[in-house]
N, C-alpha and C positions, 0 to 999 in steps of 0.2 A: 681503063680498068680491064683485066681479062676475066674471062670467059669462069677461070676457076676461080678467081677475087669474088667475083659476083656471088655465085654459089655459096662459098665458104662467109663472106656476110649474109647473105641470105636466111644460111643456116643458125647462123651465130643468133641472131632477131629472131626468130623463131622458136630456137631452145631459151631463151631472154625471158620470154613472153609464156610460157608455160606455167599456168597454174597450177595446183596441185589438186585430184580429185581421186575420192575415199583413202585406200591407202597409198597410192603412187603421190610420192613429193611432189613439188616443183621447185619453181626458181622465185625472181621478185613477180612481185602480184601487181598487178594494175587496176586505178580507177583514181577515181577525184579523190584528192584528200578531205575531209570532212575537218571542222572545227572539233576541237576537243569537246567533250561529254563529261557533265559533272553522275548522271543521270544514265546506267544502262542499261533502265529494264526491259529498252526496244530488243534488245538481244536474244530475248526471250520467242521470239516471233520467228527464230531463226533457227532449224536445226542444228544444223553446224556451220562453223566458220572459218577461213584459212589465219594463218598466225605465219608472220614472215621472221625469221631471226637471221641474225649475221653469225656466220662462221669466221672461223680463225685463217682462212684462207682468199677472202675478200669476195666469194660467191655468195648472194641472199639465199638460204634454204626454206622453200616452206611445205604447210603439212594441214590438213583437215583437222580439224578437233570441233569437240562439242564442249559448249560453256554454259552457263545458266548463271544469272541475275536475281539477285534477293534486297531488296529495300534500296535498287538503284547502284549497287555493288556488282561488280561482275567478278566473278573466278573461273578459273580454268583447272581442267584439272590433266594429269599424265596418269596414263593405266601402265602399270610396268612400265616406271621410268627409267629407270639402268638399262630399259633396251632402246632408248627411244635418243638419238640424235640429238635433236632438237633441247631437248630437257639441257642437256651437258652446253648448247651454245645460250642458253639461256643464263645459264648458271655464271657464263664468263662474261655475258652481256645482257641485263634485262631490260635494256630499250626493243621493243617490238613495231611491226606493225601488222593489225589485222584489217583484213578484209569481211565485210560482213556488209551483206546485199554488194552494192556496185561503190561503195565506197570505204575509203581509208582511213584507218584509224588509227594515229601515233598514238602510241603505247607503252608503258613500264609493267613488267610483272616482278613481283615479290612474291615469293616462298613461303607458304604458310607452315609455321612449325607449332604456335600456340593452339593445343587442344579445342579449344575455343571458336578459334576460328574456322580450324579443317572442322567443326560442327554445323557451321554457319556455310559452307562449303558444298557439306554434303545435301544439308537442307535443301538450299539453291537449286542443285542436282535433281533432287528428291522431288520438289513440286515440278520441276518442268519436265523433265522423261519417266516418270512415275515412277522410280525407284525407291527400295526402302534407305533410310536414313542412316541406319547400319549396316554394311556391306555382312555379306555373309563369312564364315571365319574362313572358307577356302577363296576368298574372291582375291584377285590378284590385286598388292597395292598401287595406291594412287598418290601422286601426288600435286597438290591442289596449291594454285597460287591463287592472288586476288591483284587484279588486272587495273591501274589507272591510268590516267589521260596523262598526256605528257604536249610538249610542243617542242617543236623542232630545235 
């Protein structure tokens, strides 16, 4: 193998392996896969967590977000979603995986549109990063899914 082969995999395994931290993407995320969770209030314990989706172009994209957990339900939510990548590969594909602590989580998100739900949403929100439960009327929108376990 020469000399430039090496380098140019080198490189390749290396932008591969790139997690994403605060706003800077990454690529696919690494660790053990964990067993599905009927249960995810551990998530709670967790600032934020990475969320991997697939693009239309066969690269994994991923991105930091913050979720919160209410009665063992988790949701996720997008602040200004029309600017946000991720939201649109989601939308063409909601099998996920997230990363949260050093393991892996197969994952489906669903779109929360019933009033109801984005309530139980913001709640979730609301007791874990003290936020109020009604956003304020200038506060940029959100859109909130609610996240379950899936297997391969």
């Amino acid at each position: 193998m020469s000399p430039r082969s090496i380098v140019v995999l080198t490189a390749v395994a290396l932008v591969a392996c790139i997690d994403p931290a605060d706003r800077r993407p990454g690529l696919w995320l690494s660790g053990e896969v964990a067993p599905a969770v009927d249960d995810w209030s551990f998530v709670n314990d967790h600032r934020e967590i990475f969320v991997e989706v697939s693009t239309p172009y066969g690269v994994r994209h991923s991105v930091t977000v913050v979720c919160a957990s209410l009665d063992g339900v988790l949701y996720m939510g997008a602040r200004d979603p029309s600017t946000k990548r991720w939201v649109g590969y989601v939308a063409r594909n909601p099998d996920v995986r997230l990363e949260i602590g050093d393991r892996l989580y197969l994952a489906r998100m669903t779109l929360l549109e019933d009033p109801a739900d984005v309530a139980l949403a913001r709640r979730a929100y609301a007791r874990k990063y003290d936020r109020p439960e009604t956003p304020p009327a200038d506060a940029p929108p959100i859109q909130y899914y609610r996240v379950s376990a899936r297997s391969e």
